[in-house]
KOLFI-865565 format. One line per 8 residues: number of its first residue (from 0); for each residue x, y, z of C-alpha. Coordinates in steps of 0.2 Angstrom, whole numbers. Each point is the difference from the previous one (the first is absolute). Example, Ala and Ser with C-alpha at 12.3 -4.5 7.8 and 13.67 -1.06 7.14 Angstrom:
BEGIN
0) 62:-22:39; 6:17:-3
***
This chain:
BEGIN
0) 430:860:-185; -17:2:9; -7:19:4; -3:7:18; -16:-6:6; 0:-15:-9; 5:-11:17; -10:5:19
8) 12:8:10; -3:3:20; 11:7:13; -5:-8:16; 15:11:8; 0:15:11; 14:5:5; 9:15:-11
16) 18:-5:-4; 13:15:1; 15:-5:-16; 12:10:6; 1:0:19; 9:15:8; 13:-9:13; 15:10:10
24) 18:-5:-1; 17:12:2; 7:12:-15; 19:-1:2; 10:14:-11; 13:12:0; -8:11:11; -5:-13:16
32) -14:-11:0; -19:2:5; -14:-10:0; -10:2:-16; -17:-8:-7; -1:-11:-16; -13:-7:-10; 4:-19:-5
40) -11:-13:-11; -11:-10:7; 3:-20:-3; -15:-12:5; -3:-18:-1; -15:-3:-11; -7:-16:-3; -7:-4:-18
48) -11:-14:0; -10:-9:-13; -16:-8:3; 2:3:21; 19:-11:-3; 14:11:4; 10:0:-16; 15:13:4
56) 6:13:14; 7:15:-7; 7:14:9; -7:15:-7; -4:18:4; -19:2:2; -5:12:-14; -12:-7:-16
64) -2:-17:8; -14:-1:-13; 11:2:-15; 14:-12:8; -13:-14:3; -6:2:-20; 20:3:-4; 8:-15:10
72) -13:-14:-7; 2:5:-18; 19:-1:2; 1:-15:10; -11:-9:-12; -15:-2:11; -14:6:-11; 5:4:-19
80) -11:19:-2; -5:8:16; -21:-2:-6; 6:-18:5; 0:6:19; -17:-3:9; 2:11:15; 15:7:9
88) -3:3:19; 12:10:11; 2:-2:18; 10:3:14; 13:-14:9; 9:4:16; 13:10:-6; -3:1:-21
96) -14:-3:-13; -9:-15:-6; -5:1:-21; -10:-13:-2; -4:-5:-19; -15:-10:-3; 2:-7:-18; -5:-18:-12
104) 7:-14:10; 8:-6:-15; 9:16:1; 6:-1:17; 4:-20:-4; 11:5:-13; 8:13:8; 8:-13:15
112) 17:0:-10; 3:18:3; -5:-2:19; 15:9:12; 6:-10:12; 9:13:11; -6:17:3; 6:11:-16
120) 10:15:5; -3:17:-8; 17:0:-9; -5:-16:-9; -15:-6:-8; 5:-19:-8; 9:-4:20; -11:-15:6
128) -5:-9:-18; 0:-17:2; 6:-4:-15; 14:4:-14; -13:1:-12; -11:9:10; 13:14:4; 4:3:-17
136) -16:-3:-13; 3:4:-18; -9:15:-1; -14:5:-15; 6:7:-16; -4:19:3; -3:13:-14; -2:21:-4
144) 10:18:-5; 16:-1:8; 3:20:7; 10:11:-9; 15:8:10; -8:16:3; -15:-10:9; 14:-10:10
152) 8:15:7; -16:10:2; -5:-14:10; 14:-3:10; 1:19:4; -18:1:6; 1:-16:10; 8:9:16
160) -13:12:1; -13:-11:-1; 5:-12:16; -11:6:14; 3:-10:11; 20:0:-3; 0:18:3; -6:-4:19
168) 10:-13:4; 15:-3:-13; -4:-18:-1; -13:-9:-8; 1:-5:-19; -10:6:-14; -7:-8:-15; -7:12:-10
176) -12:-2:-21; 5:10:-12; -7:6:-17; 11:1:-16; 4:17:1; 6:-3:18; -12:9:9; -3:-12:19
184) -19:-3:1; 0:-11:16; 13:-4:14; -2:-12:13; 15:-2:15; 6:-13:13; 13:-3:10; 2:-15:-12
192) 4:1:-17; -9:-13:-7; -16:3:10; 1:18:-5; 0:-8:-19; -17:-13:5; -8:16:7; 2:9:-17
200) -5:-15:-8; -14:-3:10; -8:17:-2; 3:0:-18; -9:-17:-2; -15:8:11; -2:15:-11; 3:-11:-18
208) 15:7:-3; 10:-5:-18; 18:0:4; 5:-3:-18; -3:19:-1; 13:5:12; 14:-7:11; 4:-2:15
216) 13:9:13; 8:-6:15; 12:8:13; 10:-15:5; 9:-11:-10; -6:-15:-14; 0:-16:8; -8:-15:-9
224) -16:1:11; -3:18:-4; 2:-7:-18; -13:-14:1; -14:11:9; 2:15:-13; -1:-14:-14; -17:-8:8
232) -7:17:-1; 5:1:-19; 10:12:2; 13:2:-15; 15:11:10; 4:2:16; 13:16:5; 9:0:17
240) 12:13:8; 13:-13:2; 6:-16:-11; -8:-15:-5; 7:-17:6; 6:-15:-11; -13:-9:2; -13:14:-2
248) 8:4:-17; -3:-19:-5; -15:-2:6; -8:17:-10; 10:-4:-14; -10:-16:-2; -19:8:3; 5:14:-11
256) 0:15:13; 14:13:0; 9:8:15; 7:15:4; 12:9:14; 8:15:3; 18:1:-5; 9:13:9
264) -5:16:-14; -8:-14:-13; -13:-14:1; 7:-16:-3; -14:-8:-10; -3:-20:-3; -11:-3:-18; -10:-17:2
272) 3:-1:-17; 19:-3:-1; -2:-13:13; 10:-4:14; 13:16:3; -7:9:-14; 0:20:5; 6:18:-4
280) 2:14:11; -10:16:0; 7:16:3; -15:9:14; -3:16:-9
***
């Protein structure tokens, strides 16, 4: 993965986008009802486009649009290392963003198979794929230190704490890196799970990041997409507070990654090297 600076980036937008607006609504208890302000996520349209051709809307909330940009075209396949992306220009639509990727055209040729042809919702990144194959790609064989238990529940521990965002607004998703002692080194949140995921993989790949030397964390649960993203990364385990699906085990039991989840006072952990259903429970210290 390339390092930040590698690719031009400019911002061509002005406007200062609040992620967790403060709306008004009624509190209704035991004690009566009065009206009360909230703080909710904020969900935009943003347009990716490669090469000035629209490529996929996301809904997304506007923080680290930088990261999400570098994120979303490693994961969808569009360039293979982020030091492939030319330039990245942000800029304002109506009502959203506009992230325009200037990369190879061979790239963005290659890239037409993973084109959505529906707007993708935040809840759901492989929506829209044109294709079977195209929703599900066999993922690259990934490899590195599985975590020890302790570094699982130290991590799981700390991730609350480190949610920003979430602490405002009690919504967005985070995706979080972890080293092998668990300690988090970088968050990034969304009101979408797997764009929260492309904004850590994003910035990861503009700083150089190897994730063979830690794993990552997420706060939602394992779908097969969040599979396929952390493998494209190279990331060897992927941790999530809730369980894994079928098809995510299947799918990181072939590229070699393991998964984890919390299990009620354990951690129900998936070994990639036992193969499909493989796993052992952890008792969190």
């Amino acid at each position: 993965m390339g390092r930040r600076g590698a690719m031009e980036i400019r911002r061509l937008d002005s406007r200062t986008s609040d992620v967790s607006p403060e709306v008004t609504g009624t509190m209704v208890g035991a004690e009566g009802a009065h009206v009360a302000a909230w703080q909710v996520p904020a969900e935009t349209p943003v347009a990716i486009l490669v090469n000035g051709e629209t490529f996929a809307v996301m809904m997304a909330t506007p923080a680290d649009l930088e990261d999400f940009a570098v994120g979303f075209a490693l994961t969808e396949g569009i360039v293979p290392a982020a030091s492939r992306i030319e330039s990245l220009r942000i800029g304002e639509a109506s009502d959203g963003y506009l992230l325009n990727l200037r990369v190879a055209e061979r790239f963005a040729s290659a890239a037409q198979d993973r084109k959505r042809s529906i707007a993708g919702r935040s809840g759901c990144g492989i929506c829209g794929a044109q294709t079977i194959e195209a929703a599900v790609p066999r993922p690259p064989r990934v490899q590195g230190v599985l975590p020890a238990a302790a570094a699982l529940a130290h991590a799981f521990e700390a991730l609350r704490d480190a949610q920003v965002m979430n602490r405002t607004n009690h919504s967005t998703h985070a995706a979080a890196f972890c080293l092998s002692d668990g300690s988090i080194e970088r968050v990034r949140e969304d009101i979408g799970r797997h764009n929260a995921l492309d904004k850590l993989i994003g910035a990861l790949a503009r700083d150089g990041k190897d994730t063979r030397v830690g794993f990552l964390l997420v706060s939602s649960r394992i779908s097969v997409e969040l599979v396929q993203k952390a493998a494209v990364a190279g990331a060897p385990f992927l941790a999530a507070v809730s369980a894994p699906s079928k098809l995510a085990l299947d799918v990181a039991g072939r590229c070699g990654m393991g998964l984890a989840s919390l299990a009620g006072d354990g951690i129900m952990v998936f070994e990639p090297a036992k193969g499909r259903g493989g796993s052992r429970q952890e008792k969190v210290a």
